[in-house]
C-alpha positions in Angstrom: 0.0 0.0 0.0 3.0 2.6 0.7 4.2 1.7 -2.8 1.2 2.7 -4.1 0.7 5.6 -2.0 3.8 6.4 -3.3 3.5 6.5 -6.4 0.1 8.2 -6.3 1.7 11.3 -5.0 5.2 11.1 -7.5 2.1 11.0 -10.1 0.4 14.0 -8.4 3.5 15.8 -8.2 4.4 16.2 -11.4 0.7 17.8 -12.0 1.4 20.3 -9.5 0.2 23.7 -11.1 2.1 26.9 -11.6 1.3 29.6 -8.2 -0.6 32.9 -9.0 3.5 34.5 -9.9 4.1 31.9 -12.5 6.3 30.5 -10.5 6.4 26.3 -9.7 7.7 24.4 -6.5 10.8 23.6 -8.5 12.0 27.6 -7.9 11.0 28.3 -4.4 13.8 29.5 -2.6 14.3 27.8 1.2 13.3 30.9 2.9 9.7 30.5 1.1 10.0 26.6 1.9 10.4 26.9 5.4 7.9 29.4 5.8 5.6 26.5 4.1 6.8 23.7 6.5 5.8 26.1 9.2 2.5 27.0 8.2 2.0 23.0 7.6 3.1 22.3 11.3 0.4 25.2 12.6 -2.6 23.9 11.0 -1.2 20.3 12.3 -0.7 21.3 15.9 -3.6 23.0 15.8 -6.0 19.9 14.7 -3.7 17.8 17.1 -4.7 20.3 20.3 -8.4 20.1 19.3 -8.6 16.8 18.8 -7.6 16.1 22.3 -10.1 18.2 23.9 -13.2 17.4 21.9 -14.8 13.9 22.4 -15.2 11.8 19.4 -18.7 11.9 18.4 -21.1 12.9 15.8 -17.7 12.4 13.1 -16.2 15.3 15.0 -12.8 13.9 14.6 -13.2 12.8 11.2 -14.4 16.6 10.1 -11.0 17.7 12.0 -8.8 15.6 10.0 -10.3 16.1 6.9 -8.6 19.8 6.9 -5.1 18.1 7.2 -5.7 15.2 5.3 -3.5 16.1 2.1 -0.3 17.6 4.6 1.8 14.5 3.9 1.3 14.7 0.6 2.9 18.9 0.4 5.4 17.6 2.6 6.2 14.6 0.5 6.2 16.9 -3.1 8.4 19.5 -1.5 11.1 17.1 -0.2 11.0 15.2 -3.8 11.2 18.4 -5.2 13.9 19.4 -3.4 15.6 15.8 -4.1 15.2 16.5 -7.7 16.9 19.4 -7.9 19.9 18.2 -5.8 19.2 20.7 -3.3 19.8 19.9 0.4 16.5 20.2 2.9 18.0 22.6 5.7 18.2 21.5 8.8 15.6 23.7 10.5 13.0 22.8 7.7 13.7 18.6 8.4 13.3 19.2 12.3 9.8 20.5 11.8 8.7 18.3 9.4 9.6 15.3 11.7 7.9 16.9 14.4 5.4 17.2 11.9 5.5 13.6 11.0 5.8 13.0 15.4 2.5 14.9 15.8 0.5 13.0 12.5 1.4 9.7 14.4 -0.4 10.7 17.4 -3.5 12.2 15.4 -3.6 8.6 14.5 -3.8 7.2 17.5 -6.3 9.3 18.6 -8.2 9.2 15.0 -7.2 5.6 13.8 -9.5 6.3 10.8 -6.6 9.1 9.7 -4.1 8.2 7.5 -3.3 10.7 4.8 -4.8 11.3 1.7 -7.0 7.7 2.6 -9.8 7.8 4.4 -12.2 4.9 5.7 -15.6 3.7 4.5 -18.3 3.3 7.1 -17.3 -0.2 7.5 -14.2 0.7 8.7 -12.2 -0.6 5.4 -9.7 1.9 3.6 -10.6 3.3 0.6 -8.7 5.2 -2.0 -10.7 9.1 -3.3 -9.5 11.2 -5.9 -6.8 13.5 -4.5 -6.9 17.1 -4.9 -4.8 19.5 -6.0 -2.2 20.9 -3.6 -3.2 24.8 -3.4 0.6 25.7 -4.1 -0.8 28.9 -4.6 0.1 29.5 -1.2 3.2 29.3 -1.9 4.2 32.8 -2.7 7.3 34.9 -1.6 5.4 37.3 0.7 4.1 34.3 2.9 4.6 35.4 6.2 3.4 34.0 9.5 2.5 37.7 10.8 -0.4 38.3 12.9 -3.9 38.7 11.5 -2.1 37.3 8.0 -1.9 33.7 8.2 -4.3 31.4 6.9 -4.8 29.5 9.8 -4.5 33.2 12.3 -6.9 32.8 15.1 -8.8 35.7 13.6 -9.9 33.3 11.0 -9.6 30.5 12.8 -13.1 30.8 13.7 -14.0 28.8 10.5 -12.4 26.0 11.6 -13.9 25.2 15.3 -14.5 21.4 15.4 -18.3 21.3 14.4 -19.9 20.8 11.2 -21.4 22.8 8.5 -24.9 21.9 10.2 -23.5 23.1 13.6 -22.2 26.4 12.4 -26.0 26.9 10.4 -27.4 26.2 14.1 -24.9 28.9 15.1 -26.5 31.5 12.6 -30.0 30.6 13.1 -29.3 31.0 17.1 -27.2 34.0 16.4 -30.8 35.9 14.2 -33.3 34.4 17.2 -31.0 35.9 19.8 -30.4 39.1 17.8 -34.6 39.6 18.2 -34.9 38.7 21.7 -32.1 41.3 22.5 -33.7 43.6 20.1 -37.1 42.9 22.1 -35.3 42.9 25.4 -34.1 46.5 24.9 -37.0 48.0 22.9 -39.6 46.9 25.8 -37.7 45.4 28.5 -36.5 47.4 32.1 -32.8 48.5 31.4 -31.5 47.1 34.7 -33.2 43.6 33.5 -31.7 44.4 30.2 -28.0 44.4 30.8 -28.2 41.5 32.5 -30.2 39.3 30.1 -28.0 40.7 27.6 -25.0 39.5 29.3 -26.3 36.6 30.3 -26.7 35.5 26.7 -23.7 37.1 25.6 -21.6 35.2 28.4 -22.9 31.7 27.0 -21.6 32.6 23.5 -19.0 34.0 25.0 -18.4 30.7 27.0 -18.1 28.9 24.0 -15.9 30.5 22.0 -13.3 30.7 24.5 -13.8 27.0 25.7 -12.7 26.3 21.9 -10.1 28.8 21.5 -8.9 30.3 25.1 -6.5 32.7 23.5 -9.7 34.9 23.0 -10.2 35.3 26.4 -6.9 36.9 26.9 -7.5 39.1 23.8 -10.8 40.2 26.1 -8.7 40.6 29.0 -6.5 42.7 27.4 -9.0 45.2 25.5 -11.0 45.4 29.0 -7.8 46.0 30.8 -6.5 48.8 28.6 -10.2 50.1 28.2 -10.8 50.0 32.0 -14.1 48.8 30.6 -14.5 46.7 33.9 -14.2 49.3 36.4 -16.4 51.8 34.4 -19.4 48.8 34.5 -18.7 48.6 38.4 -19.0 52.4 38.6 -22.5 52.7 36.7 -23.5 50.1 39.1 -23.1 47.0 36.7 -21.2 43.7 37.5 -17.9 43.6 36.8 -16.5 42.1 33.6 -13.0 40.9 34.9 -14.1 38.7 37.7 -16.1 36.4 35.6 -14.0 36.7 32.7 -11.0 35.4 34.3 -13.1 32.9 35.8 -14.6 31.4 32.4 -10.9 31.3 31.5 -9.2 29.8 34.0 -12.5 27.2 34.1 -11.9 27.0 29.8 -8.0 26.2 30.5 -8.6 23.6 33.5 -11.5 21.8 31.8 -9.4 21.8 28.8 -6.5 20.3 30.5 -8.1 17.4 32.2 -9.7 17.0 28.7 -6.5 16.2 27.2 -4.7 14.9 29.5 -7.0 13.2 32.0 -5.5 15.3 34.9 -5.8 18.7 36.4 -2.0 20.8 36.0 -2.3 24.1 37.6 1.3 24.7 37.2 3.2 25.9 34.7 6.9 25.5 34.1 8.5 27.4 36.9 11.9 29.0 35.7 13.9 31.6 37.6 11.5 34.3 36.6 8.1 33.1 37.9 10.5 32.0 41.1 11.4 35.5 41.8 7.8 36.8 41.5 6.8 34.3 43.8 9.2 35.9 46.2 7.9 39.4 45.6 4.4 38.5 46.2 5.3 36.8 49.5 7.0 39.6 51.0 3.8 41.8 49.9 2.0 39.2 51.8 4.4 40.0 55.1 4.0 43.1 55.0 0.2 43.1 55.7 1.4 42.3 59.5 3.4 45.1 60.2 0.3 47.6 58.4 -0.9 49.9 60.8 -4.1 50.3 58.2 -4.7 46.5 57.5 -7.6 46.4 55.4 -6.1 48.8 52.8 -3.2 46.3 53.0 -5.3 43.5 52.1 -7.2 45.5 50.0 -4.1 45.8 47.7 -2.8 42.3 47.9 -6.3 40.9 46.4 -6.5 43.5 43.3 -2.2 42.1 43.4 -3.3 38.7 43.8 -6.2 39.4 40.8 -3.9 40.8 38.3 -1.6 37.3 38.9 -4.3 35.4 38.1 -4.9 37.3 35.0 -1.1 37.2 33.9 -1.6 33.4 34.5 -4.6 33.5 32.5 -2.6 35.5 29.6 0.6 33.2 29.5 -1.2 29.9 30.0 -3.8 31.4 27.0 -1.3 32.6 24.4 1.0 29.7 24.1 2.2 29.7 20.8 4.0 32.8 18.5 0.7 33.4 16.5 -1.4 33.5 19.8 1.1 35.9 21.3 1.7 38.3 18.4 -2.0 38.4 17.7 -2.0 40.0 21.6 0.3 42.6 20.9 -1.8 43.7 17.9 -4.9 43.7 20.2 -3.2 45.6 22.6 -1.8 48.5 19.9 -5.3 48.4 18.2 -7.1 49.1 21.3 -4.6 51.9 22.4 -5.0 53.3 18.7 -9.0 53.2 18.9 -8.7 54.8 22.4 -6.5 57.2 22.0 -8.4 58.2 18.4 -10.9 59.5 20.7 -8.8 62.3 22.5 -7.2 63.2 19.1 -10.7 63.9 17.8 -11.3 66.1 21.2 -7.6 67.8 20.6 -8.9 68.6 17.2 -12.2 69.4 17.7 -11.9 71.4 20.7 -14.5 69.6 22.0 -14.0 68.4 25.4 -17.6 67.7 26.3 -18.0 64.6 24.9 -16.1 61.9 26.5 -17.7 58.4 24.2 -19.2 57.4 27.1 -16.1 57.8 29.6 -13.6 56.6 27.4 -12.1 59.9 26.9 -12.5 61.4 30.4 -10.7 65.0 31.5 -8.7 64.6 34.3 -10.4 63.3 38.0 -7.5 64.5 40.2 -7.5 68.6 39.2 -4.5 68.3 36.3 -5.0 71.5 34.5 -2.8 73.2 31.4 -1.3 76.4 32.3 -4.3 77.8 30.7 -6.4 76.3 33.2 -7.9 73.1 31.1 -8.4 69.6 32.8 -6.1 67.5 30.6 -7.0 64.5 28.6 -7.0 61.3 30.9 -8.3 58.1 28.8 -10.8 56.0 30.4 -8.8 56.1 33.8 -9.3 60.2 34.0 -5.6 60.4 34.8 -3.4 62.2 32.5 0.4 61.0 33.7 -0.8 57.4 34.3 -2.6 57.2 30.9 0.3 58.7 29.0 2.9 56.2 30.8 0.4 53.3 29.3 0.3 54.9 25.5 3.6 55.3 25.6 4.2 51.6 26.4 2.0 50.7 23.4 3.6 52.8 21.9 7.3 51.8 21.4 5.0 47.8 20.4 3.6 50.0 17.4 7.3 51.8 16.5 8.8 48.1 16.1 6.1 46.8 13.9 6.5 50.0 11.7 10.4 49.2 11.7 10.4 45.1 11.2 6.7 44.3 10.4 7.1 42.6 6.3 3.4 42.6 5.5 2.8 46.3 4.4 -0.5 46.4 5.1 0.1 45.7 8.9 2.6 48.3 8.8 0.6 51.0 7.5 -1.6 49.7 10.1 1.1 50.2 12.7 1.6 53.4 11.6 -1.7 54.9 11.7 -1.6 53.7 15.2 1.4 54.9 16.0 0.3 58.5 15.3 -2.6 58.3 16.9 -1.1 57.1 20.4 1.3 60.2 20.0 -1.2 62.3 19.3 -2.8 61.4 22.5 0.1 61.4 24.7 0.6 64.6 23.3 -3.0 65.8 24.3 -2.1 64.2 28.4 0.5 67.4 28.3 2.9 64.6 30.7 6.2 66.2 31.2 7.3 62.6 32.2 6.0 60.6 29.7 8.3 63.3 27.5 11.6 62.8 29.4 10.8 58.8 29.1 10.1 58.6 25.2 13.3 60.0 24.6 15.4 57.7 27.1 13.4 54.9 25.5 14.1 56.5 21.6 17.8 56.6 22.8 17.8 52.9 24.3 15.9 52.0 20.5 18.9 53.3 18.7 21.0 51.5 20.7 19.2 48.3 21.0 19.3 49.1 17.0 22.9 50.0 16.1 21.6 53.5 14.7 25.0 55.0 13.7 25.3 58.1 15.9 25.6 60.5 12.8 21.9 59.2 12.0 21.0 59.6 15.7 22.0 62.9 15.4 19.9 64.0 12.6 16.9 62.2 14.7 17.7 64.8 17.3 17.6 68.0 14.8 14.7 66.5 13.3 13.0 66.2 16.9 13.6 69.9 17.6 12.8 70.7 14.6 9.4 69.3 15.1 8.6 70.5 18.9 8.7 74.2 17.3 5.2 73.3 15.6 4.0 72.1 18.8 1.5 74.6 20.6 3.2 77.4 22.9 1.3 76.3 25.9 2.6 72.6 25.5 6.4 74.5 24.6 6.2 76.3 28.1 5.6 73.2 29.9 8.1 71.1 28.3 10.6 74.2 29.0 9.9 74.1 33.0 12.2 70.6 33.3 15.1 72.8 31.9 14.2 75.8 34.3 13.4 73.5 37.3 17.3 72.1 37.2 18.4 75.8 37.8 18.6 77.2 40.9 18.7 80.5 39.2 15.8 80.8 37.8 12.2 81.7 38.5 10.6 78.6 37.6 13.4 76.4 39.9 12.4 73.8 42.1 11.2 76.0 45.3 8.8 78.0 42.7 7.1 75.4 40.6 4.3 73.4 42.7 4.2 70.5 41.0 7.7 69.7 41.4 7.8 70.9 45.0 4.8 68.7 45.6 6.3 65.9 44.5 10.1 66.5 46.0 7.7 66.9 49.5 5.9 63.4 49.1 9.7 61.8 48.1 10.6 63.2 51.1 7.8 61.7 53.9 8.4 58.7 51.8 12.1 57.9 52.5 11.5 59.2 56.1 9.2 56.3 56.2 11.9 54.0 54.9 14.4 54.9 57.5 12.3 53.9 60.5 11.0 51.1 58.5 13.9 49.7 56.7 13.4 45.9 56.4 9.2 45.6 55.7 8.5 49.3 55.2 5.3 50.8 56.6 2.9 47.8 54.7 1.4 47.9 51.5 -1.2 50.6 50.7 -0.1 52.3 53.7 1.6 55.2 52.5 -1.5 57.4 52.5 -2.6 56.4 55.5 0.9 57.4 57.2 1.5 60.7 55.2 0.4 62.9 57.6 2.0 61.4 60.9 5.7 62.6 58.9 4.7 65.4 56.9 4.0 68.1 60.2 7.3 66.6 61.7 9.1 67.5 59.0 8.1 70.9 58.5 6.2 70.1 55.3 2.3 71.2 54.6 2.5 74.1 56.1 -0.6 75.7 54.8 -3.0 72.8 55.9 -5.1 74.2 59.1 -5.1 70.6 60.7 -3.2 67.4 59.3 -5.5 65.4 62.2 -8.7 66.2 60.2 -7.1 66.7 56.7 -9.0 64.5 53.9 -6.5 65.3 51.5 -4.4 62.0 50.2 -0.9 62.1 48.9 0.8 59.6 46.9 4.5 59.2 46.9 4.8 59.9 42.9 7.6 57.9 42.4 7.7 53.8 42.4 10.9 53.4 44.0 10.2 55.7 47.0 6.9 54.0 47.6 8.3 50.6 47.4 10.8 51.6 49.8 8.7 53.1 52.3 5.9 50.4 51.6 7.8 47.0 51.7 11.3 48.3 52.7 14.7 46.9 51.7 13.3 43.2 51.0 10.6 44.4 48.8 12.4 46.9 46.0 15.3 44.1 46.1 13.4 41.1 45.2 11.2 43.6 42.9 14.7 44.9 41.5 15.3 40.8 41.1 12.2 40.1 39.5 12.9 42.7 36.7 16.6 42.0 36.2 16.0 38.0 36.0 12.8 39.0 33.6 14.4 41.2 31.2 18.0 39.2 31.2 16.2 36.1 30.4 14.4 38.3 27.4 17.7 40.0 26.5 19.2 35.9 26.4 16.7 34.5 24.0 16.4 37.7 22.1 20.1 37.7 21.7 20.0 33.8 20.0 17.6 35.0 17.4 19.6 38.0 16.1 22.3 36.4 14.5 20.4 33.9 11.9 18.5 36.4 10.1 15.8 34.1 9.4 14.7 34.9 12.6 15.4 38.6 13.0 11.6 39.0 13.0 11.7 37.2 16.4 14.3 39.0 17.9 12.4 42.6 17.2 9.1 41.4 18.7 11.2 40.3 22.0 13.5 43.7 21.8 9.6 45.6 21.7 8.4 44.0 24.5 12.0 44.9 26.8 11.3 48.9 25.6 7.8 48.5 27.2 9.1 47.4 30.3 12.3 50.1 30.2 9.8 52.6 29.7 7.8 51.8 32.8 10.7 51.1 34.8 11.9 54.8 33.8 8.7 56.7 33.8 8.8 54.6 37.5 10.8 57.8 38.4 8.0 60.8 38.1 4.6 57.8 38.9 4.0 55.9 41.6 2.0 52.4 41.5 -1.2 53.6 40.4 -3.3 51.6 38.3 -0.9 48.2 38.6 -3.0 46.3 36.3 -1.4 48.2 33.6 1.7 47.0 34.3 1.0 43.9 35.2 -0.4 43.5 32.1 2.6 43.9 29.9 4.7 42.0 32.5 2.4 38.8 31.5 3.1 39.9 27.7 6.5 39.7 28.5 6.5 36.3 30.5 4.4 34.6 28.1 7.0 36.0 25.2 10.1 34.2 27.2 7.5 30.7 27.6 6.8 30.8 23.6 10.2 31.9 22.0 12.5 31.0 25.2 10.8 27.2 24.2 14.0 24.9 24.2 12.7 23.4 21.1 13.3 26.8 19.3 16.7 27.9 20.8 18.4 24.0 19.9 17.2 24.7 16.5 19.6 28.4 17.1 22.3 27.0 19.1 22.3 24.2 16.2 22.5 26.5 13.3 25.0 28.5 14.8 27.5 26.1 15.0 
C-alpha cells in the first residue's frame, strides 16, 4: 500500500500547477519553503490540540482531520522536489517536518480512521478518493506568519472550530433568534433587567468561543484592561466584567487540560522568573502584619493577587507565537482606537464629549497652564494614561520598523500616530523625558550609527517648534526647574515641589522602617504622621482632620517606604531575571536572520518594560493592572520563544 501511496503522490506531483506568480515548487527559494513547513506544522498542531479536547462523536474527529488530510502529501512533493533538484533540505525545515511527522502519528492514535490522503468507509475498510490539487498557490514569496495574515491566524480561525457545517448553520440561526430577543429585550424590556439578560446571553456565547479557542479570552482581558471597561461597568452600578472573565478562562484552560490529559495541571513550568515573582508577592503578603491600616493592606494584595491570576490566564492562553503576536496587535489596536478618541477632542476642541467615559478629562484637578483639565483616557488620569500609551507605543514603532506585511505596517503606523497624538494631548512632562530615554535605548538596542542619531535629534527639535506654545512652556519648565537661578526652579514650581515633599515623607518612612516598610497601601494612611514633623504642609489648618491624600509619585520611593529593603530588592530581582532572560533568547535570534523577526518582537516587548521602569521615576504604582499586564506579555514572550525546542534549532544553526 505505501508503494502505491507512493506512487500516487510522484504522479500527483508532477501535475502540481504553476502559483498565481508563474512560478512552480521547483524555484521556491528555502526561505519560502520553510515558511511553508511552518505554516504546515500550525494547521497540524492546531487539529492535534483540538482533537484532544473534543470527544469523538457525531464524526467530529473525522471533520477535524479532513482539513489536514492532504499535509503529507505537500510535505512529501516539497522534499521530492527538493531531491530533484539536488538541493539539500535545511536542517531547520527537516526538524519541523519530523515533528510534523511526530504529531501525524499521534492524530492517528487518537483518529485511527486518519491516514493521509485515505480515508475509511463506514465499515471501517480503507478506501482510495481522488486527491486534490495541492493549493501551491500558497506558496508565494510574501508568505509570512504575521499576525492577523496567516491562513490559519486565530482571527480566522473561527472557520475552523470542530463542528460541522450543520452546527455552524445552528450557530447563525441562534445567532438571528437571539439578535430579536435582545432587540425585544431592549425596545420593551426594564434597562437594569436588560444588561443582564443581555450579558447573560452574551456570556454563554461568549463561554463557547473561549472553551474552543482560550487565547480569546486573553485578547478580552487585554482590551478590558487597557479600556478600563470593567471598572467603568462597576462604577454605573453594573457587574464587573473581569471577575467572571478570568473565571470562564481559567474554568476553559482547567477543563481543557483534564480534557487532554485526563489530569488537572495548575502549574506551569516554573523558571527563575516566575520563582522571583513568587518571592515578591510573599514579601507583599508579610508586610500586611506590620500595616498599621490592615484592610487597605489586604485591599491591595487581592487587586495584586487578581492581576496574577490574569497574567496566569494571559501566559497559559497565548502559548504559541501566532497567539502571542496576535495579543500585541490587540493591545496596539485598542490603544490606537482609544487614544483616536482624544485626538478627535484635541482637534475638535471639543472636550464635552467623552464616548461614554472613554475619553475622560482629568479626575485629580490636572489643568494646562491655561487652566484646562487634561485628557486622561478612560482612567481620567493624564500621567498614568500617558505612561500606558507610551508603552504601546514603542509595540507599534517596532512593527513599523520590522513588520514585512505592508498592510500591517501601515496599520502600525496609523496607530502609531494616533497614540502620539494622544500622549501629546495628556501634556505629561514625564511621559516626554521617558520617550526619549526609551528612543535613545531603540537606537542602541538598533545599532543606529550616531551620525543618524544625530539627525533624529535635529529633526525632533525641529518638530517641537510646531508644537502649541502652551505645551512648549511646559516642556521648557524641566530645563528651568534644574536651575537654581531661575524663577521657575524647584522652590517655585508646585508641582515639582509637591512631588520633591511626598519623596521626602516617603524615604522618612523608609528609614524607620527599613526591612518591611510601613505595609502595603499604607503610604497614604501614614503621610500625615511625617509630613508636620518635618516641617512640610504648612498651609494645611489641621493634618489630624485633613481629607487630602498624597501619593508618593515615584515607584521606587513608595516601594521603599511600603515594603522596605526586601521588597524593592526582590522587585529589582524580579525585573533583572525578567528582562536578562528576554535579552538571552532575544540575543540567540539576532544572528540567523531568518529569525530577525523574532528577535524585534522580543526587543519591543524589553522597551515596554524600560519605559515603565523609567517613567517609574515621576509615577508611583497607580493603576498596577497596567503593568502587570505587559509583564504577563513579557513572561508569556520568554515561555513561547524561550521554548527549548526553538533555541536547539539556534544553538544548532550556529555552529
Amino acid at each position: 500500500m505505501d508503494t502505491v501511496r507512493d506512487s500516487i503522490t510522484d504522479i500527483f506531483i508532477e501535475l502540481l500547477p504553476f502559483d498565481n506568480v508563474g512560478r512552480n515548487v521547483m524555484s521556491l527559494t528555502n526561505e519560502e519553503i520553510y515558511v511553508k513547513i511552518s505554516n504546515i506544522l500550525e494547521e497540524v498542531k492546531d487539529v492535534h490540540a483540538k482533537l484532544q479536547t473534543i470527544p469523538a462523536h457525531n464524526g467530529t474527529h473525522h471533520a477535524m482531520c479532513q482539513k489536514i488530510k492532504n499535509k503529507p502529501v505537500e510535505i512529501k512533493a516539497i522534499k521530492l522536489n527538493l531531491t530533484e533538484r539536488k538541493a539539500k533540505i535545511p536542517p531547520e525545515v527537516m526538524e519541523k517536518i519530523n515533528e510534523i511527522d511526530s504529531i501525524i502519528s499521534q492524530i492517528r492514535k487518537i483518529e485511527p480512521s486518519f491516514d493521509g490522503p485515505y480515508l475509511p468507509e463506514q465499515k471501517g475498510r480503507k478506501k482510495h478518493i481522488e486527491l486534490p490539487t495541492v493549493p501551491i498557490n500558497t506558496l508565494n514569496p510574501g508568505a509570512s506568519q504575521t499576525a492577523f495574515s496567516t491562513p490559519q491566524s486565530s482571527i480566522t480561525a473561527i472557520k475552523n472550530l470542530p463542528v460541522h457545517e450543520s452546527s455552524w448553520t445552528l450557530f447563525m440561526i441562534l445567532g438571528v433568534i437571539l439578535t430579536v430577543v435582545i432587540t425585544a429585550i431592549v425596545n420593551f424590556g426594564d434597562t437594569k433587567l436588560s444588561v443582564y439578560l443581555i450579558g447573560g446571553i452574551l456570556g454563554i456565547y461568549m463561554t463557547v468561543f473561549i472553551f474552543l479557542m482560550p487565547e480569546l479570552g486573553a485578547y478580552l482581558l487585554i482590551i478590558t484592561g487597557i479600556s478600563n471597561l470593567s471598572d467603568m461597568f462597576t462604577e454605573s452600578g453594573l457587574p464587573s466584567l473581569n471577575q467572571p472573565l478570568v473565571a470562564l478562562i481559567l474554568l476553559c484552560v482547567i477543563t481543557n487540560q483534564i480534557l487532554r490529559t485526563g489530569r488537572v495541571n495548575f502549574t506551569i513550568h516554573l523558571t527563575r522568573v516566575e520563582w522571583s515573582l513568587g518571592i515578591f508577592y510573599s514579601i507583599l503578603i508579610t508586610t500586611v502584619f506590620v500595616a498599621r491600616d490592615r484592610s487597605s493592606a489586604i485591599d491591595l494584595i487581592n487587586t495584586f493577587t487578581r492581576n496574577l491570576v490574569i497574567l496566569y490566564c494571559i501566559i497559559t492562553a497565548l502559548n504559541t507565537p501566532q497567539k502571542w503576536k496576535q495579543g500585541i496587535w490587540v493591545a496596539i489596536i485598542t490603544a490606537a482606537i482609544l487614544s483616536s478618541m482624544g485626538v478627535f477632542q484635541l482637534i475638535t476642541g471639543n472636550t464635552g464629549f467623552t464616548f461614554w467615559g472613554f475619553a475622560k478629562r482629568s479626575i485629580l484637578g490636572q489643568y494646562t497652564d491655561e487652566g484646562v483639565l487634561r485628557y486622561g483616557g478612560p482612567i481620567g488620569e493624564s500621567n498614568i494614561w500617558a505612561q500606558t500609551l507610551l508603552a504601546v507605543l514603542f509595540l507599534a514603532i517596532y512593527r513599523i520598523i520590522d513588520e514585512k506585511d505592508l498592510k500591517l505596517k501601515y496599520v502600525a503606523g496609523i496607530a502609531s500616530l494616533l497614540i502620539a497624538g494622544a500622549i501629546f494631548y495628556t501634556y505629561s512632562r514625564g511621559a516626554f523625558v521617558t520617550a526619549i530615554v526609551i528612543f535613545f535605548f531603540i537606537a542602541i538596542e538598533r545599532h543606529v550609527d550616531f551620525r543618524k542619531m544625530l539627525v533624529a535629534v535635529g529633526i525632533g527639535a525641529i518638530f517641537l517648534t510646531f508644537l502649541p506654545q502652551n505645551y512648549i512652556s511646559r516642556l521648557t519648565t524641566l530645563v528651568d526647574i534644574i536651575n537654581p537661578h531661575n524663577q521657575y526652579s524647584v522652590s517655585s514650581d508646585e508641582s515639582i515641589l509637591g512631588r520633591a515633599t511626598v519623596i521626602k515623607v516617603g524615604l522618612t518612612m523608609f528609614a524607620e522602617h527599613p526591612f518591611l516598610g510601613v505595609g502595603v497601601g499604607n503610604y497614604r494612611d501614614q503621610y500625615w504622621d511625617y509630613a508636620p514633623k518635618l516641617g512640610l504642609e504648612a498651609g494645611v489648618l489641621s493634618t489630624s482632620t485633613s481629607t487630602t491624600t498624597r501619593e508618593p509619585h515615584n515607584l521606587y520611593v513608595e516601594l521603599l517606604a511600603e515594603t522596605g529593603i526586601f521588597g524593592i530588592m526582590f522587585f529589582g530581582v524580579f525585573m533583572y531575571v525578567l528582562l536578562k532572560a528576554l535579552s538571552n533568547t532575544r540575543a540567540l535570534y539576532w544572528a540567523p536572520e531568518r529569525y530577525k523577526d523574532r528577535s524585534a518582537w522580543i526587543a519591543s516587548v524589553i522597551m515596554v518594560l524600560m519605559s515603565y521602569l523609567v517613567s517609574g521615576l515621576f509615577l508611583h504604582g497607580a493603576f498596577y493592572r497596567y503593568f502587570w499586564m505587559f509583564i504577563a506579555l513579557a513572561m508569556a514572550a520568554f515561555k513561547v520563544f524561550g521554548d527549548k525546542k526553538y533555541i536547539t534549532s539556534i544553538l544548532e544553526e550556529s555552529n
